[in-house]
C-alpha positions in Angstrom: 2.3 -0.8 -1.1 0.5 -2.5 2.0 2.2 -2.4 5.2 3.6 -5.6 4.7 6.0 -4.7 2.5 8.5 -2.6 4.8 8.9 -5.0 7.4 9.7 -8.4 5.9 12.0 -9.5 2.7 9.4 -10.6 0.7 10.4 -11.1 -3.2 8.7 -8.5 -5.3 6.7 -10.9 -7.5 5.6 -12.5 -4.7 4.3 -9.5 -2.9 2.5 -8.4 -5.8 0.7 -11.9 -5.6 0.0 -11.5 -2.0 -1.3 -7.6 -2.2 -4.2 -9.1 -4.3 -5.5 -11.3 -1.4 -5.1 -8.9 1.0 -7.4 -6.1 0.1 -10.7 -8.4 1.3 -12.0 -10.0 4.3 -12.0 -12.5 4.5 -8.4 -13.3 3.0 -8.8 -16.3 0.9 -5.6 -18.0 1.9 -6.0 -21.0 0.1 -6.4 -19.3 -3.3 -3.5 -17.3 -2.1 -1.0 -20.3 -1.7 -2.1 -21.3 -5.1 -1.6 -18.3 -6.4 2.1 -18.7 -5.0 2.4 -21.7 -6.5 1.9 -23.6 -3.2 -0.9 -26.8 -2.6 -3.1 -27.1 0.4 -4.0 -30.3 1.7 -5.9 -31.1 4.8 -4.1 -33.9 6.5 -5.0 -36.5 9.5 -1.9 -35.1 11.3 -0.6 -36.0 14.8 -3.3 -33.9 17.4 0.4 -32.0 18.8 0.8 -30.9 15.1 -1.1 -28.1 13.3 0.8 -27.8 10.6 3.9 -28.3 7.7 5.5 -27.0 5.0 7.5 -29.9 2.8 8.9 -29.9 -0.9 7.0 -32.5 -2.9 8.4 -32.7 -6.4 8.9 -29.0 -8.1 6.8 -27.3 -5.5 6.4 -27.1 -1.6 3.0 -28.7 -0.2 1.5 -26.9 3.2 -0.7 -29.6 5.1 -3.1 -28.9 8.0 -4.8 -30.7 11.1 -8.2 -31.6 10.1 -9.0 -32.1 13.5 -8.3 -28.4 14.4 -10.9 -25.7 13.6 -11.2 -24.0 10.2 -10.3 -21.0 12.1 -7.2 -22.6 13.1 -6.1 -24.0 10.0 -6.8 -20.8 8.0 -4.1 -19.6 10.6 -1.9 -22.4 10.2 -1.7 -21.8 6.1 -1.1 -18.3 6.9 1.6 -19.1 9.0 3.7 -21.8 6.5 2.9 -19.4 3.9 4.4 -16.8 5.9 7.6 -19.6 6.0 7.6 -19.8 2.5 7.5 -16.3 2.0 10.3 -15.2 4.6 12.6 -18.2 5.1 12.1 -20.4 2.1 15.9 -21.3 2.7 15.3 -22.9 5.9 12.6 -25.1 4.7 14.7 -27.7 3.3 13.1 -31.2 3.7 10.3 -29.5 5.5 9.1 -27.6 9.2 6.6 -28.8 11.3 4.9 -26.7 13.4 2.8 -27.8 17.0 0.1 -26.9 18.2 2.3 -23.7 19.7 3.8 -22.8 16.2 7.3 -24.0 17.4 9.6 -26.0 15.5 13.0 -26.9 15.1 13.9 -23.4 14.2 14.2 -20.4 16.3 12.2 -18.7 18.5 12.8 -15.5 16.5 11.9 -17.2 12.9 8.5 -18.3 14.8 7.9 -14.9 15.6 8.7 -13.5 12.1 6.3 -16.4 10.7 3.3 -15.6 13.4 3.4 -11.7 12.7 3.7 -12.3 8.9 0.4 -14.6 9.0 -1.8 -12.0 10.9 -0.5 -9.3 8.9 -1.9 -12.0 6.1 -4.9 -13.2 7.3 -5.6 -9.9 9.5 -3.9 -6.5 7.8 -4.2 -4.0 10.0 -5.6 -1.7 7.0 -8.5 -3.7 6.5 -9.0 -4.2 10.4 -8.8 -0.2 10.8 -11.3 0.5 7.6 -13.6 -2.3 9.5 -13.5 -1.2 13.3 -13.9 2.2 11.9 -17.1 1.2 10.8 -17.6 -0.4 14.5 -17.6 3.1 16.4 -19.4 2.8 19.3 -19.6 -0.9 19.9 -18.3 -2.3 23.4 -14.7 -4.2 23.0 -16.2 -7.7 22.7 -18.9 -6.7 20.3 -16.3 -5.8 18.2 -14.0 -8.6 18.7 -17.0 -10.6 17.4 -17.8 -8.7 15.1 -14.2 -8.5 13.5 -13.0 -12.3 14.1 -16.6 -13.2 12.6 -15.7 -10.8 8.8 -11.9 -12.2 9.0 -12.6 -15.8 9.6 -10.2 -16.0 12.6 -10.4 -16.5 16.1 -11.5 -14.5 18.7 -8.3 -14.7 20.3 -6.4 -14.1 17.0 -8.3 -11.1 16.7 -7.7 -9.6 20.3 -4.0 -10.3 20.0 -4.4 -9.0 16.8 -5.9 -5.4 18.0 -3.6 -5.7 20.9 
């Protein structure tokens, strides 16, 4: 089991799905959604919006900003696939998230949905095994290096190794 599994109720099936993603950098989160049955689409969305999760017919439909960076919006499908995964029930006719991954839900499911996408598109067992391999190298050598393998942002990545 990853260390996902412990902290989040996440259906089984759909773990199993998401423990085959999550064992390479970087996590391909598109093929990921897929896999979940979810579709991607990179959308010209307001520039305070970087992201949604809607219904659309027998599945749910995650659209991004395709003015934001490719960083970002490998982030954003994390995060409203983290929605999917942990609050599916909330979703309803859809959740748009700004620019600061708020919507109108709670503070506390934002949270949930943030860590649940960097333990996606970051685990922490595949950053250890990396920045083991990074012994030695000053702090922002290894930010680089790590945001560069994980296809994330610098920032992600600090916040990420805390």
């Amino acid at each position: 089991m990853t260390d996902i599994s412990y902290r989040y109720r996440i259906a089984d099936d759909d773990l199993q799905i998401m423990q085959e993603f999550i064992c390479e950098a970087p996590v391909k989160v598109g093929a990921l959604a897929e896999a979940l049955g979810l579709k991607v689409v990179v959308a010209t969305l307001p520039m305070n919006i970087s992201g949604l999760i809607k219904p659309d017919g027998n599945r749910f439909v995650i659209k991004v900003n395709r003015f934001e960076s490719k960083e970002r919006q490998r982030f954003t499908i994390a995060h409203e696939i983290a929605h999917y995964l942990i609050h599916r029930d909330h979703i309803r006719s859809g959740i748009v998230d700004s620019v600061l991954y708020r919507s109108k839900l709670s503070s506390r499911t934002e949270a949930e949905a943030n860590k649940l996408a960097a333990d996606i598109i970051m685990p922490m067992g595949l950053v250890s095994r990396h920045l083991s391999g990074l012994v030695g190298a000053d702090r922002d050598d290894t930010v680089g290096a790590l945001s560069e393998l994980f296809n994330v942002s610098r920032q992600a990545m600090e916040i990420r190794l805390g």
